[in-house]
C-alpha positions in Angstrom: 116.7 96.8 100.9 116.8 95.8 97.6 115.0 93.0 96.6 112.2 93.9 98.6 109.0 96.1 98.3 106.9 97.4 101.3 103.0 96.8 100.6 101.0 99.6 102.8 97.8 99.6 103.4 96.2 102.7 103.0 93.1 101.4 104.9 95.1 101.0 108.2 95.6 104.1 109.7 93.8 107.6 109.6 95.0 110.4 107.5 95.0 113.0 109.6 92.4 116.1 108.9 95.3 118.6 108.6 96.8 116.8 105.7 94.2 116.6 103.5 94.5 120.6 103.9 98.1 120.9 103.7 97.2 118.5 100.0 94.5 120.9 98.6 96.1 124.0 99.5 99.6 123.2 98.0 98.3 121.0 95.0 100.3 118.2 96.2 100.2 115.0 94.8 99.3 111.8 96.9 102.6 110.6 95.9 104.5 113.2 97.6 101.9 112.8 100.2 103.2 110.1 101.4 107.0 110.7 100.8 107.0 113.7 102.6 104.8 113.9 105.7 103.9 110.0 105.6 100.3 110.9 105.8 99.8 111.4 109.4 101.3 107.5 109.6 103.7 108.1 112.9 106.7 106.0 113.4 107.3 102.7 111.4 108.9 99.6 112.9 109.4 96.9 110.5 109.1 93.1 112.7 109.2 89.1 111.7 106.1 88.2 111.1 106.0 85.4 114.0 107.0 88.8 116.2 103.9 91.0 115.0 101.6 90.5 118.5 104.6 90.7 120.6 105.9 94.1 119.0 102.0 95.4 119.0 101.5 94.6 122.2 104.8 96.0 123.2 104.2 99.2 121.5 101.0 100.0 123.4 97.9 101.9 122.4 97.8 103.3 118.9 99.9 100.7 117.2 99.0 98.2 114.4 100.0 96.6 111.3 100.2 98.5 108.2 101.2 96.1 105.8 103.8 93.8 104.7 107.3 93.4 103.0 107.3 90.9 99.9 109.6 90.2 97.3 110.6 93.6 94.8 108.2 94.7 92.0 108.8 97.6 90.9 108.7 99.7 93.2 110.3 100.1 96.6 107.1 101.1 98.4 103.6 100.3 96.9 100.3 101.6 98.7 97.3 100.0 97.7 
């Protein structure tokens, strides 16, 4: 929405092996790394942050907190 900017942290998750691959073979840039095939991130729920344990509990094995949404920058999405 505007007004907003998502803050992901790269450090939260696993890239995949396979997209690494997919990035050297087809000279991709991170950027469109991320647009594209979300870098291996998997569905994204967005919760309150007094909700985060419930949801991540809720969601089961695999699930976790990739970052946080703060007041706009720049840019709709930054990943640090």
């Amino acid at each position: 929405p505007a007004g907003v900017s998502a803050h992901i942290s790269r450090s939260a998750w696993q890239v995949p092996p396979l997209f690494g691959l997919i990035q050297k073979l087809g000279a991709v840039t991170d950027q469109e790394m991320y647009r594209v095939f979300n870098m291996g991130m998997g569905m994204v729920v967005v919760v309150a942050e007094d909700e985060l344990a419930k949801a991540i509990s809720l969601a089961g094995p695999g699930a976790a907190c990739i970052g946080r949404i703060e007041g706009r920058s720049d840019a709709a999405v930054i990943i640090d």
